[in-house]
N, C-alpha and C positions, 0 to 999 in steps of 0.2 A: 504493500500500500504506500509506503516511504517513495516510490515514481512517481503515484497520481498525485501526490503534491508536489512533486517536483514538476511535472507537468502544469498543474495549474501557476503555480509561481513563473513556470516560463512562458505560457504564455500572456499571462498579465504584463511580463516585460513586452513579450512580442506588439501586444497589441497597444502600449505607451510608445513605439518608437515609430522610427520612419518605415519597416517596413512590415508595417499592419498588413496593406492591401497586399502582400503577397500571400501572409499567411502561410508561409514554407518551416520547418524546422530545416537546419545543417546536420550532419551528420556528428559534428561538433555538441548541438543540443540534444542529440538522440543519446549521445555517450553519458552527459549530466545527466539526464533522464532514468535513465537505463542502469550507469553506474557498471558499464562495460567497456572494454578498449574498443576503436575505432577501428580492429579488422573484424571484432566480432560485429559491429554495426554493419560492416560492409559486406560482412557473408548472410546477416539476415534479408539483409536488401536483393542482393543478388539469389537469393531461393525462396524469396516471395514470402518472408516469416515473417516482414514489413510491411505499412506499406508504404512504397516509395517512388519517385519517379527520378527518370536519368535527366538529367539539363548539362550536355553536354560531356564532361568526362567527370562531375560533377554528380551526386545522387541529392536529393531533397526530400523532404518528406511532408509530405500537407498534415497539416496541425489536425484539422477534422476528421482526416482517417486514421490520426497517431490514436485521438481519443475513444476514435470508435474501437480503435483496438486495446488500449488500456482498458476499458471499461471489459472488454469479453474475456481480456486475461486475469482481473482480478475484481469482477463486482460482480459477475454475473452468477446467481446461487442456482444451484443443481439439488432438487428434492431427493434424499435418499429414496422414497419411495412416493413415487407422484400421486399414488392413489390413497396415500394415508391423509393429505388434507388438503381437499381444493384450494388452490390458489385466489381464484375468484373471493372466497370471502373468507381469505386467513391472512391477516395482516403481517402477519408475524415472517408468512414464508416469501414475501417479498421485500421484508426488511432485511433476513440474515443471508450470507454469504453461509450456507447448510453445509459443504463440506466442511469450511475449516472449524465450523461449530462441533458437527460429530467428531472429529478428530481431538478437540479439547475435553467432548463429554469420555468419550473412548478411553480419554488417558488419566480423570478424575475418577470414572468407574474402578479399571485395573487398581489403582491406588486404593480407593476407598476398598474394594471387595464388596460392589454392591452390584444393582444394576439399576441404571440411570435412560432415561428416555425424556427429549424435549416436546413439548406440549403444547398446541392453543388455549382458550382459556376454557374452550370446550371438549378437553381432554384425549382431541385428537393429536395423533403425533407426528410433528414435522422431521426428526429424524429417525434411523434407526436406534431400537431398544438396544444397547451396551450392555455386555454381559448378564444376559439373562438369564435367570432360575430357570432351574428344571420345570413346574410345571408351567409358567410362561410358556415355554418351547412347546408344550402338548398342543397346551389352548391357541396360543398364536396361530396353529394351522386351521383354524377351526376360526371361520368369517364370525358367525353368530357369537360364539364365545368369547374372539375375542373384544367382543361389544363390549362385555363384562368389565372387559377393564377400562374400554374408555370411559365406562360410567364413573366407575371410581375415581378416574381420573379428574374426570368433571366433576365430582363432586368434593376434592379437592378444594377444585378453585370457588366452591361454596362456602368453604369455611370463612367465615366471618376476621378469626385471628390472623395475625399479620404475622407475627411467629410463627415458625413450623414445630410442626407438632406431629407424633404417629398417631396415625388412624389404619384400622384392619380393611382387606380389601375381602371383596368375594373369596378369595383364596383361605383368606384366612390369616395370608404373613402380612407384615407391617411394612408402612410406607409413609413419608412425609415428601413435601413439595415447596419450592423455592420460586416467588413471586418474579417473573419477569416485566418489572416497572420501565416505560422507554415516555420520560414527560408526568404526567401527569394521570397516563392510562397503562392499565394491565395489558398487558400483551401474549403472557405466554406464562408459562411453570417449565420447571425443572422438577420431574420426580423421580425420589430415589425411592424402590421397591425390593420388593425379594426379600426381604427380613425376617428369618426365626422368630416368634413373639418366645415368652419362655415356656406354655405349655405344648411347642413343636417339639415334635412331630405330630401329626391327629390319630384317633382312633382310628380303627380299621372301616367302624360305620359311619364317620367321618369324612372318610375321605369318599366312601359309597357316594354319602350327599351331595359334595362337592361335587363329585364325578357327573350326577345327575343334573343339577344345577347348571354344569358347562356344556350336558350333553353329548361328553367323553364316556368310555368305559372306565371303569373302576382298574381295570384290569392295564389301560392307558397309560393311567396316571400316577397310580402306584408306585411302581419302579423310581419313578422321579421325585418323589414327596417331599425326600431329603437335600434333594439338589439347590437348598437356598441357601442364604448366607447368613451362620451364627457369629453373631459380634456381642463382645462384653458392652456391660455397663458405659464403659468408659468411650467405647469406638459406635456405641448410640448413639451417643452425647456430642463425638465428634462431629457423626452425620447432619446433626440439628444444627451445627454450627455452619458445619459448611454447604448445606444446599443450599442457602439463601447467597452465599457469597459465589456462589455458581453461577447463578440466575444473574446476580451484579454483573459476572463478566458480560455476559451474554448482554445484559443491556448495555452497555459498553460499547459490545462489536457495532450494535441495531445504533449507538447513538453517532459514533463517528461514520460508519457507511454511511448515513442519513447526512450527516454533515458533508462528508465528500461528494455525495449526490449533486448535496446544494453548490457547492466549487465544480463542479463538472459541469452543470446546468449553466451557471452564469459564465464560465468560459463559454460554453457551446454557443449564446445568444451573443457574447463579442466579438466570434468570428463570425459570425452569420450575419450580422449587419453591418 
């Protein structure tokens, strides 16, 4: 992201000087930019990874396709799964850049020994679930079931407190969720799941229920019961501390993308007139 501002700052010069109307960067401003030597600029140019135009033994590069390209190289967000939460009315999955998000939940998971999944505020999920519990993995193959948890989810972000707190899912294991605030409005959760309460494991008619409840075999589900994650007292505790500060990052990424939006936007309208 440290180019699209350098980008913007250069063209802010471009467009105070004498040569606004060209609107060209030098191979000279692609290297500031870029933060590359000046043969790597000229092999991009010459294999089309640019884009760029020859003027004579000279290559240039127009400002308005530099952008277009900056923007596809680092702003443009990729749904881990397009079908987990429309676009059209999920705010959230056009604010964040999704891969480098899942990549941060991916490496807070492993750490914590939980599993962690990013959220609308209606408990649909914009990324994929991070080390997930055993019977997650049953339900998840199963559409209808895995409804079950987006309810939970959503119900969640019903909780009135602002602190997180464990609440029991359908399952039975424990979960808390970290508010993703971007301004003044909710946007999203962070929840971490999959948690032993202390009387895990369940009965044998327990888990029947369960099983029936999802719609699964008993027989499914079983095998996996134990596949979640037992944490002490103290790595609970931890949890409660750090979902919230998860959620923080994440509003974080949604506040400065948003911001560079806005720098990209108001260059785009100074070359353009």
């Amino acid at each position: 992201m440290q180019f699209v501002v350098r980008f913007c700052q250069k063209m802010w010069n471009i467009s105070q000087g004498a040569n606004r109307m060209a609107k060209m960067l030098t191979a000279k401003d692609m290297q500031e930019l870029l933060q590359v030597d000046r043969s790597t600029i000229y092999r991009m140019a010459e294999t089309r990874r640019l884009p760029a135009v020859k003027v004579g033994r000279q290559w240039r590069f127009p400002a308005d396709q530099v952008e277009h390209w900056l923007q596809k190289q680092t702003l443009v967000p990729t749904l881990a799964d397009p079908s987990a939460a429309p676009a059209g009315d999920n705010d959230l999955v056009k604010l964040l850049p999704v891969e480098c998000v899942q990549l941060i939940q991916d490496t807070f998971a492993e750490a914590l020994g939980v599993m962690i999944v990013l959220t609308d505020m209606a408990g649909r999920p914009i990324t994929k679930v991070s080390k997930p519990c055993g019977p997650y993995k049953v339900i998840s193959e199963i559409p209808n079931a895995l409804q079950k948890c987006i309810e939970d989810w959503a119900h969640m972000g019903e909780i009135l407190e602002l602190e997180p707190r464990f609440t029991r899912s359908h399952l039975g294991l424990l979960g808390t969720r970290g508010l993703v605030r971007v301004g003044t409005e909710l946007k999203g959760m962070v929840i971490i799941g999959g948690i032993a309460p202390d009387d895990w494991p369940p009965s044998p008619q327990h888990v029947a229920a369960m099983a029936a409840e999802f719609g699964v075999s008993p027989e499914a589900i079983a095998p996996h019961i134990t596949e979640v994650f037992y944490l002490s007292e103290e790595q609970k505790l931890l949890i409660l501390t750090t979902v919230q500060h998860i959620a923080n990052i994440i509003a974080h990424i949604v506040t400065e993308r948003t911001n560079l939006m806005g720098k990209l936007n108001a260059i785009a309208q100074l070359i353009t007139s």
